[in-house]
C-alpha positions as CSV (number, residue, x, y, z in Angstrom):
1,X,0.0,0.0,0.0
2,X,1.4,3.3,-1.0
3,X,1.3,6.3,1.2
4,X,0.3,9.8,0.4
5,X,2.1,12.6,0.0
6,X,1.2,15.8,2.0
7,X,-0.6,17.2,-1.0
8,X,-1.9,14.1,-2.5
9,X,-3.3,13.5,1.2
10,X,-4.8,17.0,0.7
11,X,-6.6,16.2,-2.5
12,X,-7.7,13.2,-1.7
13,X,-9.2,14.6,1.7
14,X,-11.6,17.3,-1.0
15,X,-12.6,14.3,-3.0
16,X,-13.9,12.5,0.1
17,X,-15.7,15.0,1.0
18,X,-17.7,14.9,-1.5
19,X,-20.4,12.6,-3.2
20,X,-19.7,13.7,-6.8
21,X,-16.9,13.7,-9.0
22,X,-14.9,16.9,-9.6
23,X,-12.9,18.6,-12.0
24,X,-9.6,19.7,-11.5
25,X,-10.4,23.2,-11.2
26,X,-13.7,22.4,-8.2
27,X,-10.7,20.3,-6.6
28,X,-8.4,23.9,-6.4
29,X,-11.2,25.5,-5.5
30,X,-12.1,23.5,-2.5
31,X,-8.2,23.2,-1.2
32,X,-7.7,24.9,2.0
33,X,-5.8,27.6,1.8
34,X,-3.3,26.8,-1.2
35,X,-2.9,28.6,-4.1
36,X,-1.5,25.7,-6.5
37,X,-1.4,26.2,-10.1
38,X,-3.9,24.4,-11.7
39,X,-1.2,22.1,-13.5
40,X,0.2,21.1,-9.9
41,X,-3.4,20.2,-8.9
42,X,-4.0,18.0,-12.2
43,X,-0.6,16.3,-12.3
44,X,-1.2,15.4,-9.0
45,X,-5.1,13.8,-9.5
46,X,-3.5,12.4,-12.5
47,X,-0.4,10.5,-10.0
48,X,-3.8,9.9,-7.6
49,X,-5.5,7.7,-10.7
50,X,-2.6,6.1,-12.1
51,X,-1.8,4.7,-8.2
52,X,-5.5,3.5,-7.8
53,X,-6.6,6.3,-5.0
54,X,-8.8,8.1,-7.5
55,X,-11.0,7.3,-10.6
56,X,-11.7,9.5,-13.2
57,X,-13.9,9.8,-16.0
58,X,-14.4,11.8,-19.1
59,X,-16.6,14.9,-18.8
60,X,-16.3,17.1,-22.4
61,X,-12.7,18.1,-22.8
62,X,-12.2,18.1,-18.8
63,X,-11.5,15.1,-16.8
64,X,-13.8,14.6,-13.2
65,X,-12.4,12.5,-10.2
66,X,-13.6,10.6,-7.5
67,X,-11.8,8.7,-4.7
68,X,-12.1,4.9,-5.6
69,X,-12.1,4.0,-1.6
70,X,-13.4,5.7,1.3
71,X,-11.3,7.1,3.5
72,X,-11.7,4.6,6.1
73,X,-10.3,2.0,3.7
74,X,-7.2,3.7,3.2
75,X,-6.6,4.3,6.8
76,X,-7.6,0.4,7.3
77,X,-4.9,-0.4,4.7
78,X,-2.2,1.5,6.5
79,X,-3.2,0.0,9.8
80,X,-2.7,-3.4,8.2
81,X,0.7,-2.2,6.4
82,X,1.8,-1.4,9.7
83,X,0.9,-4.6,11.7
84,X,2.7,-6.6,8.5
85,X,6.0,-4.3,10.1
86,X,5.7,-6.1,13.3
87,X,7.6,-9.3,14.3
88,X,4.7,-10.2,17.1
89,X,1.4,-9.1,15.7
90,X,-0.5,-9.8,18.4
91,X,1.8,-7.4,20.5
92,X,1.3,-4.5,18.3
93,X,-2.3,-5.3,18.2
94,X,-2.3,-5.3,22.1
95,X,-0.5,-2.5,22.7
96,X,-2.9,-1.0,20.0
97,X,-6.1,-2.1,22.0
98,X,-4.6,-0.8,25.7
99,X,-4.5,2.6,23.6
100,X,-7.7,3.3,21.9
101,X,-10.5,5.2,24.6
102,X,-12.8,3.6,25.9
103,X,-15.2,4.4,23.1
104,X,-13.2,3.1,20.4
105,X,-12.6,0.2,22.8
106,X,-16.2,-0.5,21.9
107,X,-16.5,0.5,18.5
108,X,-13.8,-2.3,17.9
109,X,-15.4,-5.0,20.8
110,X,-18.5,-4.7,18.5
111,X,-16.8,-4.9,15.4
112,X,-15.2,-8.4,16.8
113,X,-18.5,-9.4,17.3
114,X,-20.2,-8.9,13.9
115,X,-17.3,-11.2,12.5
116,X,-17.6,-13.6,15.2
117,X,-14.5,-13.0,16.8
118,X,-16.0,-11.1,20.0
119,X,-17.2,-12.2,23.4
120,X,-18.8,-15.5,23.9
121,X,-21.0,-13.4,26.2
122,X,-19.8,-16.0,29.1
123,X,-17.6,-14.1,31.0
């Protein structure tokens, strides 16, 4: 799994924000306080589709993009990048769970349990 770039992270963050596709020029627009030229911007999406973090599709003369995961996939990805770093998985993923708040703690305790990997309930 790649990483992304500063800016790549950046234009990937306007595209999932969004529920359409955009052009490059609606992706400058929406870029928080950058003033890229609109070359940088489309290089860039173009780097974004030719890695597999973007899609894009025809639209006239002008290209429009859209994130081909969600944002919690990629993050989910990198998670599991990570843990494939680790010599003792089950460490890292100890150390992980002793970290999380105690809401999270539960979003994941629930997660287990919708695959079937949770609490038996007995104890």
């Amino acid at each position: 799994m790649n990483r992304l770039g500063e800016l790549e992270r950046a234009i990937m963050e306007v595209l999932w924000q969004t529920d359409v596709s955009l052009t490059v020029r609606e992706v400058s627009a929406r870029l928080p306080e950058r003033n890229l030229a609109h070359t940088t911007v489309m290089t860039v999406l173009d780097r974004l589709a030719k890695k597999g973090f973007a899609r894009r599709q025809r639209d006239g003369r002008a290209w429009r993009y859209c994130p081909s995961a969600t944002r919690e996939a990629y993050v989910a990805e990198l998670m599991l990048t990570a843990l494939d770093q680790t010599g003792d998985r089950t460490a890292a993923l100890t150390r992980f769970a002793r970290s999380v708040s105690g809401v999270e703690a539960e979003a994941l305790r629930e997660a287990l349990e919708q695959i079937g990997g949770g609490d038996d309930g007995t104890g």
